[in-house]
N, C-alpha and C positions, 0 to 999 in steps of 0.2 A: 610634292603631291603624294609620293609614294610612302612620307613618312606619315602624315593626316593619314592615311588608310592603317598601316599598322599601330599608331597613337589611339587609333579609332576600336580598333579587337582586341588591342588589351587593357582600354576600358571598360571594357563589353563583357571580355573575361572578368577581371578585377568584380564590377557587378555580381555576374554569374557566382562566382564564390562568396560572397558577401551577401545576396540571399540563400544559397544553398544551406550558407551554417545560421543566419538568423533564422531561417526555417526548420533546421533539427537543432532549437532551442538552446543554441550555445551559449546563452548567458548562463552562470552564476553565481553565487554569493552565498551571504546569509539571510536567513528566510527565518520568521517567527514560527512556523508550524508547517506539516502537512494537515492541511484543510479540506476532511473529508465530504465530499460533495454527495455520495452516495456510496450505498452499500446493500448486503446482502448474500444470500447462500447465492451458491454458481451452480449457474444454470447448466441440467445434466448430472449433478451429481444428486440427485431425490433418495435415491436410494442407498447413500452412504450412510456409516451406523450413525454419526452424528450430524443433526441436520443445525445447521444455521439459520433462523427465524431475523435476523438484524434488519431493521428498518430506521430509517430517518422522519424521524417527529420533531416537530416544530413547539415549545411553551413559549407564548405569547410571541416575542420577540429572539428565543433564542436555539438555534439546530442543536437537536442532541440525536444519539444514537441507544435503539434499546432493541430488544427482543423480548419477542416470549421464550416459553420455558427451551430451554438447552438440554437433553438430555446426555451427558457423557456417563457409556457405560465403564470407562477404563480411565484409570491413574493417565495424566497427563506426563506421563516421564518420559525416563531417557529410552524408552522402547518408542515413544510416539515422535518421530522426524519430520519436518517440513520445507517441501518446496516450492519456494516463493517465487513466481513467475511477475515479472512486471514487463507492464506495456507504456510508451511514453507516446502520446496526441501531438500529431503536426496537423497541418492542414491538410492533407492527405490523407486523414485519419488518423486510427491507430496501427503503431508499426508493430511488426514481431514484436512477440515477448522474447524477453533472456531469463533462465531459468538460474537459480540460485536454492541450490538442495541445500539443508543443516538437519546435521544428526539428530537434535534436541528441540522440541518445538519450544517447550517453556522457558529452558535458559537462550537458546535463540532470541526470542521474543524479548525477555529480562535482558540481559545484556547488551543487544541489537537496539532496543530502544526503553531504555528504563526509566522513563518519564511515564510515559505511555504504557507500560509495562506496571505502572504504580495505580497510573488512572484506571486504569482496563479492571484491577484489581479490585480497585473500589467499587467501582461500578458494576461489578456483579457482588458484591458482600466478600468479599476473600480475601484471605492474605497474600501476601506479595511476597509468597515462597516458591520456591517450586518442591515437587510439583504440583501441580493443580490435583486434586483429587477425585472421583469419581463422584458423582452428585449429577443434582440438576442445577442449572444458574441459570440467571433474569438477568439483562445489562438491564438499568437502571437510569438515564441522566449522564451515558457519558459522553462528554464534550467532541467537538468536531474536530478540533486542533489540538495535532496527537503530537509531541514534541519527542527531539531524540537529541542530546548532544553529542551523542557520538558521531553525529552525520551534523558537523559547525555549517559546513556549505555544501548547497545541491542545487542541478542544475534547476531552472526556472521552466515552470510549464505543469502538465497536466499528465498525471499517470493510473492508471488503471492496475492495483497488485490483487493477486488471488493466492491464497493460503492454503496450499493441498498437506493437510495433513497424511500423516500414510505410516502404519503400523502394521509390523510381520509384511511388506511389502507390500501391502495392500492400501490401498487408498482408503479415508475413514471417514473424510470430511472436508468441505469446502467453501470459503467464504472469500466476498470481494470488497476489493474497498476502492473508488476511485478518490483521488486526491489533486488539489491545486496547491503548488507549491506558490509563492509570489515573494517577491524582495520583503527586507526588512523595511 
């Protein structure tokens, strides 16, 4: 009798751990894209010198991402740093962010993910140099499924990244992307 009672709690346990980690998304693998689901400036930062207009539009059948006009008043170089906070969706929501500072926003971005780092280029008119230079840009048609092969495998699920640009210490601009990762 006494062994059915302890047979019994560390089934119960065994369970209890085996939802725990299927619920903070412990699968996974390789995945085709991050599949941005939505986007936009972050909210609270209005009054940074650069504002982020990104919005998700829909032509006939396919999600693209665009903006109105961008105004950057400053070179995009190695003075402009970004830190990349992401948040990961259980069903309890979304958890803490983990923050991820890089000295260089452009070669960051280029190197971190240069698939996307090529597209993104396209789709405002620019070359895929760094740095970016001062101007105004328009995204254009770019695609939802932003690819990186530097990152072959990531975990499966739903994340929420904001892009805190920040030059001279200062913050300068802010934009979010929520993304769905899914198996290949």
């Amino acid at each position: 009798m006494m062994g059915n009672s302890y047979a019994r709690e560390l089934l119960i346990f065994l369970f209890l751990i085996i939802l725990y980690y299927a619920e903070a998304g412990g699968k996974a693998g390789p995945y085709e894209c991050f599949r941005v689901i939505n986007t936009g400036p972050c909210k609270g930062f209005e009054s940074d010198l650069i504002s982020f207009p990104l919005k998700m539009v829909k032509d006939e059948k396919t999600d693209f991402i665009e903006s109105d006009e961008i105004e950057v008043p400053f070179d995009l170089d190695t003075k402009v740093s970004v830190n990349i906070t992401v948040e990961t969706w259980d069903s309890k929501g979304w958890n803490p962010p983990t923050n991820h500072p890089f000295a260089d926003f452009c070669k960051t971005v280029k190197s971190k993910f240069p698939e996307a780092y090529k597209d993104i280029s396209t789709a405002i008119g620019r070359s895929a140099t760094c740095p970016w230079v001062k101007g105004t840009y328009t995204v254009k048609k770019l695609g939802t499924c932003l690819r990186s092969s530097k990152f072959p495998i990531m975990y499966y699920g739903k994340y929420r990244v904001h892009m805190i640009l920040i030059r001279d210490k200062k913050r300068v601009g802010c934009f979010f992307m929520e993304a769905i990762i899914d198996p290949k």
